[in-house]
C-alpha positions as semicolon CSV with decimal commas, in nm:
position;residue;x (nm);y (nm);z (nm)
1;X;0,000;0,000;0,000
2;X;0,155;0,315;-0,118
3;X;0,216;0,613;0,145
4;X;-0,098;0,804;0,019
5;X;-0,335;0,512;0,027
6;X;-0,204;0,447;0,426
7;X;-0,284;0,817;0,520
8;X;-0,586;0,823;0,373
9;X;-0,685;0,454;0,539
10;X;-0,565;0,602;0,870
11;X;-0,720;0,947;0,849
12;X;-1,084;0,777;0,794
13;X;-0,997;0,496;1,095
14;X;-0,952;0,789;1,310
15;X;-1,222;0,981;1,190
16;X;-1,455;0,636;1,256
17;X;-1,306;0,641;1,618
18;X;-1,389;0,970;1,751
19;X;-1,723;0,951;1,587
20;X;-1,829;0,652;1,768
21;X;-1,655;0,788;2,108
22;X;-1,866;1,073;2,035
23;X;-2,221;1,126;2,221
24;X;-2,464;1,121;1,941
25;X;-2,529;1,467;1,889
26;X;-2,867;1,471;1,687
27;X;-3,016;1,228;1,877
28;X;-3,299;1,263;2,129
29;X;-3,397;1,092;2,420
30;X;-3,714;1,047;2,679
31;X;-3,637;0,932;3,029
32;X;-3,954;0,882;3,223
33;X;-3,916;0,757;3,631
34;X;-4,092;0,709;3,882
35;X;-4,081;0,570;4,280
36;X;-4,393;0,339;4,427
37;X;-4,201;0,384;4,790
38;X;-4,407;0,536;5,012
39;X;-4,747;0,566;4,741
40;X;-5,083;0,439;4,789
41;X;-5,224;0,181;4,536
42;X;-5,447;0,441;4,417
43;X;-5,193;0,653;4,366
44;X;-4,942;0,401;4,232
45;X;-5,205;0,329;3,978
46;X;-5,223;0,701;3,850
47;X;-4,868;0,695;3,817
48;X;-4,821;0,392;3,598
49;X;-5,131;0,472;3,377
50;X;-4,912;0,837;3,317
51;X;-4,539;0,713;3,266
52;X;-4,721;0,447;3,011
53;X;-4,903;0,759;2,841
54;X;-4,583;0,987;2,883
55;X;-4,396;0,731;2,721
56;X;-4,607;0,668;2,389
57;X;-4,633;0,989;2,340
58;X;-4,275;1,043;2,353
59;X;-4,208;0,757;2,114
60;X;-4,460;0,896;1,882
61;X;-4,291;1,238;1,853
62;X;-3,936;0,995;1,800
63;X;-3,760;1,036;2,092
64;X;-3,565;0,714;2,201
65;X;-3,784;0,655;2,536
66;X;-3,708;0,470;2,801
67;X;-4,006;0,414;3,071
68;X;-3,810;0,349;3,406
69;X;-4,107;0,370;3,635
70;X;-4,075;0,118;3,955
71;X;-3,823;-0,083;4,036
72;X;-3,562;0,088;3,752
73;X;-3,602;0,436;3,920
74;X;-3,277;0,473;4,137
75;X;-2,930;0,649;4,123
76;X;-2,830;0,500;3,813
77;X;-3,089;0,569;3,622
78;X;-3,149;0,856;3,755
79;X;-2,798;1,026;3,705
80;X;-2,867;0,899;3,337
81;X;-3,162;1,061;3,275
82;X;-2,997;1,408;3,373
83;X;-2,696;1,309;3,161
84;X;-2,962;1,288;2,926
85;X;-2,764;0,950;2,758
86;X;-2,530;1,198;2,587
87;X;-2,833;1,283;2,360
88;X;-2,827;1,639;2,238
89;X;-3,178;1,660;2,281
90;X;-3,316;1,505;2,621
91;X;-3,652;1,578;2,821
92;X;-3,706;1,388;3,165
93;X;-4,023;1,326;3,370
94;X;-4,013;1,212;3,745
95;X;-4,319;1,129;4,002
96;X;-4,235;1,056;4,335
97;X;-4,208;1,166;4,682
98;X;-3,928;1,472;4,752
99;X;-3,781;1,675;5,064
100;X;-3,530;1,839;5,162
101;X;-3,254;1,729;5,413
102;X;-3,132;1,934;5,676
103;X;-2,834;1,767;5,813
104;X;-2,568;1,939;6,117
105;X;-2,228;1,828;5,963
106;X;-1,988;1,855;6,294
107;X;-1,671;1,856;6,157
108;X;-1,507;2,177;6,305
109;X;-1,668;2,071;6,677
110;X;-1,787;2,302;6,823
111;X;-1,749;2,683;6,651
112;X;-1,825;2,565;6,300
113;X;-2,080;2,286;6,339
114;X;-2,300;2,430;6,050
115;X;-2,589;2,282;5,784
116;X;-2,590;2,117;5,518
117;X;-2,903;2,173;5,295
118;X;-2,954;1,958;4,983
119;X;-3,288;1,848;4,817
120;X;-3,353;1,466;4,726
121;X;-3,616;1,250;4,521
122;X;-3,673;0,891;4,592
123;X;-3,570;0,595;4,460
124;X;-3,817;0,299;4,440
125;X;-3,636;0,129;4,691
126;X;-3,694;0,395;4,938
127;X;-3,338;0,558;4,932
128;X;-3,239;0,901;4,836
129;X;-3,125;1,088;4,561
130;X;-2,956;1,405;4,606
131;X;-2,895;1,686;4,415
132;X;-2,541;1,747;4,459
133;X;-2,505;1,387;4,328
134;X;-2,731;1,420;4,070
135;X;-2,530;1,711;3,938
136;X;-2,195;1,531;3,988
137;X;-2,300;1,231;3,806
138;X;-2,466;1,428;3,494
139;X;-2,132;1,595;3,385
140;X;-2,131;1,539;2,990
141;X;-2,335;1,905;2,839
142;X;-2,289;2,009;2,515
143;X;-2,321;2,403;2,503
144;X;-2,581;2,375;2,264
145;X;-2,781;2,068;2,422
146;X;-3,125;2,095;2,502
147;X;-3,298;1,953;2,799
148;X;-3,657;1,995;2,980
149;X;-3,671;1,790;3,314
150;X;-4,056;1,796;3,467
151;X;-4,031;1,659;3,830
152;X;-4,311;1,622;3,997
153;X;-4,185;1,607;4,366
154;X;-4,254;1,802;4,642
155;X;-4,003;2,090;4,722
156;X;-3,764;1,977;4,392
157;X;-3,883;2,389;4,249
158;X;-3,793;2,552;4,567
159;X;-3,492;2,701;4,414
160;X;-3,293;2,726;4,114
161;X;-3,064;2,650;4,302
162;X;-2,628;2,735;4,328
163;X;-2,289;2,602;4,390
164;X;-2,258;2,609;4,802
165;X;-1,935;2,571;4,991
166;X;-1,996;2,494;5,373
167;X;-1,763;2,607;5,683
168;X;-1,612;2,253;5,605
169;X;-1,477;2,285;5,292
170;X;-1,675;2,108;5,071
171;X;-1,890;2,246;4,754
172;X;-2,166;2,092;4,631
173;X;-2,483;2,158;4,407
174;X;-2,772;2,310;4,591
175;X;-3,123;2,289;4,380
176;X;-3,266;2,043;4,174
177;X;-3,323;2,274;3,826
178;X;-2,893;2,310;3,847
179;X;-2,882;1,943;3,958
180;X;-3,075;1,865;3,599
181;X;-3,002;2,138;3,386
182;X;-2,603;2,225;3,433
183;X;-2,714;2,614;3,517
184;X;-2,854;2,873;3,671
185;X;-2,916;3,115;3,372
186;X;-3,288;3,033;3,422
187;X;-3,558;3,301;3,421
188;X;-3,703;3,268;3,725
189;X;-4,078;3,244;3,563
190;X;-4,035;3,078;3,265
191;X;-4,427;3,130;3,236
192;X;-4,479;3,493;3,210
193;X;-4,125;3,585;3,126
194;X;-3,940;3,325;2,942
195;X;-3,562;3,354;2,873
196;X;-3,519;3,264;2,528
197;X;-3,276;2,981;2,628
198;X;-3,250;2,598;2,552
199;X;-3,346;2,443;2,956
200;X;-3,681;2,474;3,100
201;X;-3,705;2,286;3,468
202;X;-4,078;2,281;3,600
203;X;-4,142;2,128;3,924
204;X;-4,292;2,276;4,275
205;X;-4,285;2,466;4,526
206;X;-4,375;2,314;4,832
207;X;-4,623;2,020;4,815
208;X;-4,683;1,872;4,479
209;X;-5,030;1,685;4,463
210;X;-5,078;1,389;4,445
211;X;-5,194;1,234;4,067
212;X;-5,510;1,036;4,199
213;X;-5,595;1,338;4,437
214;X;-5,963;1,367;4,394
215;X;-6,020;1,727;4,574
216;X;-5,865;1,940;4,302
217;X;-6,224;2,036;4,161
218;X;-6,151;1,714;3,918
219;X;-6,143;1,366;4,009
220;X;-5,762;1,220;3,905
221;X;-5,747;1,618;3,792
222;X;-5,345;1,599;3,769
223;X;-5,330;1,263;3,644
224;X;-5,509;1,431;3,365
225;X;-5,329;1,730;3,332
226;X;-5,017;1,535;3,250
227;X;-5,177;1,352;3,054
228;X;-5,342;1,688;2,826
229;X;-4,977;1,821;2,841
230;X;-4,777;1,550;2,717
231;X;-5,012;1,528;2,426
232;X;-5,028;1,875;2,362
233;X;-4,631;1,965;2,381
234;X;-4,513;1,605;2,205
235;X;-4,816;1,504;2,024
236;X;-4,856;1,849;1,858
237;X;-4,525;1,989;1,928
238;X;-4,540;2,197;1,604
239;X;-4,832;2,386;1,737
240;X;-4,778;2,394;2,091
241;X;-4,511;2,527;2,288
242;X;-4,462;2,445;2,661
243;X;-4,625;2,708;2,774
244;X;-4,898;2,646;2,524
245;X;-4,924;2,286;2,659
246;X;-4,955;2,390;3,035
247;X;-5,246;2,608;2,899
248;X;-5,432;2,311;2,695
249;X;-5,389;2,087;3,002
250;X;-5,519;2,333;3,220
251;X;-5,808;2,467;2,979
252;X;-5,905;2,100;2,932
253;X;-5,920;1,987;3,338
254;X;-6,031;2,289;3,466
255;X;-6,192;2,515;3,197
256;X;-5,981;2,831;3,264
257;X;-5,856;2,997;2,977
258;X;-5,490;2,965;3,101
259;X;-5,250;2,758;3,299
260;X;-5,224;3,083;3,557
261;X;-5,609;3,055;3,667
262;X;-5,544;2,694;3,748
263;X;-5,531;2,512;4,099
264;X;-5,168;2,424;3,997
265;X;-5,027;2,794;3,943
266;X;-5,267;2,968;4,214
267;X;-5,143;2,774;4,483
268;X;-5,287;2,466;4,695
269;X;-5,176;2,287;4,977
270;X;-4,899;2,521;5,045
271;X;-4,792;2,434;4,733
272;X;-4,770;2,555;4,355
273;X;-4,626;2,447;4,046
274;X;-4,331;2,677;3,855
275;X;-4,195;2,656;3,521
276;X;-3,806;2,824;3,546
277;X;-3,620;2,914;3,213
278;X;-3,758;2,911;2,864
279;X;-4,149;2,795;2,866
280;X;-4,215;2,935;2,493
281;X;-3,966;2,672;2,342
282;X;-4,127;2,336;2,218
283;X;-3,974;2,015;2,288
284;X;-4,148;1,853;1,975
285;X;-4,195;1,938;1,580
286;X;-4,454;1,655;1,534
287;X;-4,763;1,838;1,332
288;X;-5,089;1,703;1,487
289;X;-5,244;1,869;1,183
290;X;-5,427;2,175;1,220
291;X;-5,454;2,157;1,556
292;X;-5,401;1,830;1,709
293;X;-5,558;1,493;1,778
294;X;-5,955;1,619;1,843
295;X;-6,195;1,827;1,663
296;X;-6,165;2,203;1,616
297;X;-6,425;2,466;1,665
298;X;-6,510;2,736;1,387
299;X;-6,748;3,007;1,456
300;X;-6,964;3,203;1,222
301;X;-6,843;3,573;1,284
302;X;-6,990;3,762;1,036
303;X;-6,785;3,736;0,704
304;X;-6,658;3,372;0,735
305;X;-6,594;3,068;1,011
306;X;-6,302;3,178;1,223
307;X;-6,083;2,903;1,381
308;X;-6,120;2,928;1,732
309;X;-5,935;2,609;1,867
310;X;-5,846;2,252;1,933
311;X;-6,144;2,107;2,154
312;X;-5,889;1,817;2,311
313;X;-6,159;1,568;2,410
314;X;-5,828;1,300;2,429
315;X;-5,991;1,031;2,667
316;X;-6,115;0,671;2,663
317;X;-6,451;0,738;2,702
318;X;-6,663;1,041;2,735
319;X;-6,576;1,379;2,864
320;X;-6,754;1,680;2,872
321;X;-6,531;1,985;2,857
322;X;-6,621;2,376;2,798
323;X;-6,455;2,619;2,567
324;X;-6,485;3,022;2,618
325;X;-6,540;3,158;2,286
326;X;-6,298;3,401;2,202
327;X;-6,449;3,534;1,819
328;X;-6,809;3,669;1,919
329;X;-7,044;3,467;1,724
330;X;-7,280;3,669;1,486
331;X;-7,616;3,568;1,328
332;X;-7,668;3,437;1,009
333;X;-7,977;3,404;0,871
334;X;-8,148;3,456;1,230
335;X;-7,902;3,164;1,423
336;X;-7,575;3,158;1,551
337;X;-7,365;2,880;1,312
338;X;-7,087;2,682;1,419
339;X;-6,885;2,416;1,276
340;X;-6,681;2,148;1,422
341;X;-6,407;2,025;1,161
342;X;-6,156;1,690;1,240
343;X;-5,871;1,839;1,131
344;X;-5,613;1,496;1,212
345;X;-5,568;1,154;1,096
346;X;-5,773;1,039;1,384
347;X;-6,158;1,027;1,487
348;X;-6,369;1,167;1,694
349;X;-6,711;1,038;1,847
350;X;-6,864;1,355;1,993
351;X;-7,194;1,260;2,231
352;X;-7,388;1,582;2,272
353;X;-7,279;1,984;2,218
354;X;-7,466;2,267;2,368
355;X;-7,388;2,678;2,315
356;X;-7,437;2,920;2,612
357;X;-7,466;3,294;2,588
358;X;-7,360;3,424;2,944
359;X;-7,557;3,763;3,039
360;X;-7,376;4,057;3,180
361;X;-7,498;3,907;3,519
362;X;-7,347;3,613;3,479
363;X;-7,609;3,371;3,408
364;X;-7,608;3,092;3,138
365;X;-7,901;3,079;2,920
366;X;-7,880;2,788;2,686
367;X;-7,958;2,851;2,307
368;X;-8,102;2,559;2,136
369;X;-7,976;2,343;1,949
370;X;-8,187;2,303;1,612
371;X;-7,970;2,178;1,358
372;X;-7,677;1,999;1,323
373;X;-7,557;1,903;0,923
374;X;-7,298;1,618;0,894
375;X;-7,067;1,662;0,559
376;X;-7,149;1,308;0,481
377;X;-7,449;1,180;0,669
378;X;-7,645;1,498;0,647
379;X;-7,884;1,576;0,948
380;X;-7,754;1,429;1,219
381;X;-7,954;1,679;1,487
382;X;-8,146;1,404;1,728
383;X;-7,771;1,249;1,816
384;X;-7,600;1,577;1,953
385;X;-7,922;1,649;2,180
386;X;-7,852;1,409;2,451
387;X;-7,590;1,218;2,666
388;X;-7,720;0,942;2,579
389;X;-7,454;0,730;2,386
390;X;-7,554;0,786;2,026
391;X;-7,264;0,988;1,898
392;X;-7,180;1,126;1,564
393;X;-6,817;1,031;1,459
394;X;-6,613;1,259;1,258
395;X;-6,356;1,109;1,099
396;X;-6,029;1,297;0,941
397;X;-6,188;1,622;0,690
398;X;-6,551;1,587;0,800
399;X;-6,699;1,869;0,966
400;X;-7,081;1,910;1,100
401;X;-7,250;2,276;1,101
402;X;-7,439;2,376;1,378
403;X;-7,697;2,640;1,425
404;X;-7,830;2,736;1,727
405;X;-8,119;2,936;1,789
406;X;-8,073;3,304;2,007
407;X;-8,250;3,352;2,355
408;X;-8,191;3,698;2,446
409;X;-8,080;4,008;2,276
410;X;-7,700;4,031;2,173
411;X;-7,649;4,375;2,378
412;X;-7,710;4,166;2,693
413;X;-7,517;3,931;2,597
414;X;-7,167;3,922;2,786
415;X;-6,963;3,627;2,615
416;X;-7,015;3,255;2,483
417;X;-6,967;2,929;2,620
418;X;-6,957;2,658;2,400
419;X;-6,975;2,273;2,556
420;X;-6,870;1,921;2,421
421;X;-6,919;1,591;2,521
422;X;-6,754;1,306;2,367
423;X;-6,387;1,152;2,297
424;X;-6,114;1,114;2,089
425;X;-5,899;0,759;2,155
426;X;-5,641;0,866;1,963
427;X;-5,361;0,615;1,946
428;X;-4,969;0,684;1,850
């Protein structure tokens, strides 16, 4: 082999080596964990039904997922998941029980006995996790990586958290969104004033609910908010930022227009959920197609059917949620028309819809339906009057107008409410 051919054979050897020693930098990874120690089976239920749906939904918007739920959560794993596998894309859910230790270190006896202060998750076997070793064990960050760690644990969003050296000597990670993230250059509401960057940490302060809690005005209500937000910010990624997400979820649970009127940012408990760094950036490009994985609602405003938004009915059986109109509806030919429109590759079997105009003092008054024209199947009216089981499915590009008939004059009128019952079993 001549001199040229060998530096050429050894150039692209070499070449092969350090790519393969490499991290792979395009790739992206899902780490969902999760600890049983301490949980009721209630509650240990809610959990696994969520890391299961956390975890389609991540492979569906092609993230290499790993669900580590039960008896996989510990150290390890954990310390990986914040490593992010060397991926340069990584997002990371937890669910579990967190604290805070508070621990006299009495080296120094007795002027300088002093505390050490250091937040922890669980593992499933019951042992702790800290965040000084988290943040030890996570060392590999690209400059450019991108990461989004969710951990829903109480006290883990006390802080943002900084490098601490105690009277002893010793310096150590303080604050779980550091521990996970590799920084502190985190707005400190990523919400309402997002920084722009590539981390977003969102986790609580205080007492995080539990996911089966049945008190939080909806039974299972934050089993189902995870469940609205993962499908919102991975599902239809494209469309939905973070923030956007937290605002589905919350809109969908609690029927508040955004994720600030909900239980979860107004505080419960002693507790309330925060969202540090950037909460406008989206952690998915999948296109749920127009809108996502339910139907959408146009309304009749005059000159043409404005969009007004994704109705995410996302459930296994029926739900009944409520959207506030945002485009005032305007009659047309003496009744207010709306149209529902399935906008994704997916169907939806919607039960019963009602439309309320809301009075300037506050009372509903329900305007009748008394029409309702399927694209296909024409008049499909006597279905969408009652809960009753007979549903009219609408399956990818049909739509059904609706007209409702006016109850009171549209100067007394204050806003719209307009209600759905049905679902959407949309599966990855």
């Amino acid at each position: 082999m001549n001199t040229c051919l060998k530096t050429l054979f050894l150039s692209i050897m070499m070449v092969l080596v350090c790519f393969l020693a490499m991290p792979s930098a395009f790739a992206k990874s899902s780490t969902i964990l999760g600890s049983r120690s301490g949980q009721t089976q209630a509650e240990i239920n809610a959990c696994t039904d969520t890391t299961n749906y956390i975890s389609s939904c991540s492979s569906a918007a092609l993230y290499s997922t790993r669900n580590l739920f039960g008896t996989q959560t510990n150290s390890s794993s954990v310390y990986s998941a914040a490593y992010g596998f060397g991926h340069y894309y990584s997002i990371s859910f937890n669910v579990g029980h967190g604290y805070y230790l508070s621990d006299w270190d009495l080296r120094g006896w007795p002027w300088q006995w002093h505390e050490h202060w250091q937040y922890r998750i669980t593992a499933d076997d019951g042992s702790h996790i800290y965040d000084c070793d988290i943040y030890d064990n996570s060392a590999y960050q690209n400059t450019n990586s991108h990461k989004f760690a969710f951990l829903w644990d109480c006290e883990q969003g006390d802080e943002i958290g900084n490098m601490i050296t105690y009277p002893c000597g010793e310096v150590k990670a303080r604050g779980m969104p550091l521990a996970w993230l590799h920084t502190t250059s985190l707005s400190s509401n990523g919400y309402s004033n997002p920084d722009g960057g590539n981390d977003t940490f969102i986790g609580f302060d205080g007492i995080a609910p539990w996911l089966s809690d049945p008190y939080l005005g909806v039974n299972e209500s934050c089993k189902k908010f995870l469940h609205f937000f993962y499908e919102a910010a991975l599902m239809d990624g494209y469309h939905n930022s973070i923030n956007d997400a937290l605002n589905v979820a919350a809109q969908s649970v609690w029927d508040v227009e955004t994720f600030e009127g909900c239980f979860l940012d107004g505080g419960y408990y002693g507790g309330r959920m925060v969202v540090y760094g950037n909460g406008g950036r989206h952690i998915s490009s999948v296109n749920g197609g127009g809108g996502g994985s339910c139907p959408t609602l146009f309304v009749w405003n005059g000159t043409n059917y404005a969009e007004e938004g994704l109705l995410n009915i996302h459930a296994d059986s029926d739900i009944t949620i409520r959207w506030n109109i945002k485009n005032t509806p305007i009659l047309k030919n003496n009744f207010y028309s709306l149209k529902l429109k399935e906008l994704d590759n997916f169907t939806s079997h919607v039960d019963q819809v009602k439309l309320y105009a809301i009075d300037k003092r506050d009372r509903l008054i329900m305007c009748p339906l008394v029409c309702a024209d399927h694209s296909e199947f024409g008049d499909v009216t006597a279905k969408l009057l009652f809960n009753d089981e007979k549903r009219v499915n609408l399956t990818p590009t049909q739509s059904v107008n609706l007209r409702f008939l006016p109850r009171i004059p549209q100067d007394k009128i204050s806003h719209f409410i307009f209600e759905i019952n049905g679902f959407n079993q949309k599966t990855p």
